[in-house]
C-alpha positions, 0 to 999 in steps of 0.5 A: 175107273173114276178119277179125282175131282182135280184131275177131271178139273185139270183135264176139262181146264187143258184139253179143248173139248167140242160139245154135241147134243143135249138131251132129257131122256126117260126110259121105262121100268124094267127094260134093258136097253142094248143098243150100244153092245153091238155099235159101241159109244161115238161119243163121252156123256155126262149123265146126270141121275133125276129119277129112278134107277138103272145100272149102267154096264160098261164092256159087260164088266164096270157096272154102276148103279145109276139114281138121283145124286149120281152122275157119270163123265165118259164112257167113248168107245164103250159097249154100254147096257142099262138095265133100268128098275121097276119105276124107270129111269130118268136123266139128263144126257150131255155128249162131248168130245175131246179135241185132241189126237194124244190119247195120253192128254184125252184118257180120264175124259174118255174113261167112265167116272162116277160123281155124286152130287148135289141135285139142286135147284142151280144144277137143274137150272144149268141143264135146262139153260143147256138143253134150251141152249142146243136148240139155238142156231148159229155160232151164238148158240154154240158158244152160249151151249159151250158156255153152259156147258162149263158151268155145269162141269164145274158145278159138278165137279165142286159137288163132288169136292164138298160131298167126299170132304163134307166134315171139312170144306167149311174150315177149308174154304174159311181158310181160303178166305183168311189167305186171301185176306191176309196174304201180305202177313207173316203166314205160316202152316202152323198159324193156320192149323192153330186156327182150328186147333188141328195138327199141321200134318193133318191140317195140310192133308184136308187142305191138300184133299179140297183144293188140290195144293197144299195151304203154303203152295196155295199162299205163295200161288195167290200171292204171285197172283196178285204181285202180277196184277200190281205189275201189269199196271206198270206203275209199281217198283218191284221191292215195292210189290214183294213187300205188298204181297208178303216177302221183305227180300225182293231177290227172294220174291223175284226167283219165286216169281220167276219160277211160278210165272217164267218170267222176272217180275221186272220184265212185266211191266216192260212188256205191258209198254213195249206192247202198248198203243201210242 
């Protein structure tokens, strides 16, 4: 099963994950490697396609067809064959686990998910920076591999949002930017469908695909973002904050903010004091 690019996200974000060996494997032509049918997998993998060809069979049924632009996340417990073609197999392998005991929380990292994506110079650099990273010793060389580690998943993960939304991340990632520029304005959906001369159903659908929330949530998102970091300072009255971030009525704001961050945004700056060295 392959899941979505936020729901990878979601889970990478939310479950502790501990990273285990990196490796650079090359595998000969026209071979079939079953070393994990009769001892299944230990651990998750991502494997990232740099040469050739190989079919990656998963419990004798899921069958993936494996090359450059390609990667997999996944796969624990799993009977694994490949079968690689005639000029080989080359790729870069990550193990990882899922730290946690609920399998509910750990099942779309741990079940095999295939990516496309963009074989570039960055992604390159990032696996060798890792692969260089597993080899450092001591705790500074777990967290620089971690560190690496993240990145890459995130690297992969945007690739795949900008490969199945390619006709329509460039206006999705502008409108992004003309939110953030604008937040404290009157917006609304159809103003920024308008922008592109689309229908605001159809506006709200290719936002909602790219970023996960729909134009209006991710709005009202950042502008709560953003009235929290004017609380934190202390220095600013709530009515004040509404009207920077966008919203006239304060009560309105305040119940907003409240729902988003589970706080009331009077107690913000309240509690940057109380918690403050004298």
């Amino acid at each position: 099963m392959t899941y979505t690019y936020e729901e990878l996200a979601d889970d990478f974000v939310n479950v502790p994950i501990q990273v285990h060996g990196v490796y650079r494997t090359e595998l000969k032509a026209n071979f079939l490697y079953s070393g994990h049918v009769d001892q299944p997998t230990t651990k998750c993998a991502i494997i990232v396609a740099l040469r050739g060809q190989a079919d990656f069979i998963f419990d004798h049924v899921d069958h993936y067809q494996m090359k450059p632009g390609k990667v997999l996340i996944g796969g624990l417990q799993k009977q694994l064959e490949i079968q690689t073609g005639h000029c080989g197999f080359e790729y870069y392998l990550v193990h990882y686990l899922p730290l946690s005991s609920n399998m509910v929380d750990v099942q779309r990292l741990i079940d095999v998910s295939m990516l496309h994506v963009a074989l570039d110079l960055e992604l390159l650099e990032l696996q060798e920076q890792l692969l260089q990273a597993a080899s450092f010793p001591g705790s500074m060389g777990l967290m620089e591999k971690k560190t690496l580690f993240y990145r890459t998943v995130n690297k992969l993960l945007q690739s795949e949002r900008h490969q199945q939304n390619k006709e329509s991340y460039i206006v999705i990632d502008e409108t992004i930017q003309y939110i953030q520029a604008h937040y404290s304005k009157p917006l609304s959906l159809n103003l920024l469908a308008e922008r592109y001369q689309m229908k605001p159903k159809y506006f709200s659908y290719l936002f909602h695909k790219y970023v996960g929330v729909g134009p209006i949530d991710y709005l009202i998102q950042y502008r709560v973002h953003c009235a929290q970091e004017m609380l934190i300072t202390g220095q600013f009255p709530v009515a004040m904050v509404a009207k920077s971030v966008g919203y006239s009525d304060a009560y309105y704001f305040s119940r907003l903010f409240k729902k988003h961050k589970g706080v009331p945004p009077s107690k913000v700056g309240l509690y940057l004091k109380r918690n403050s060295p004298s």
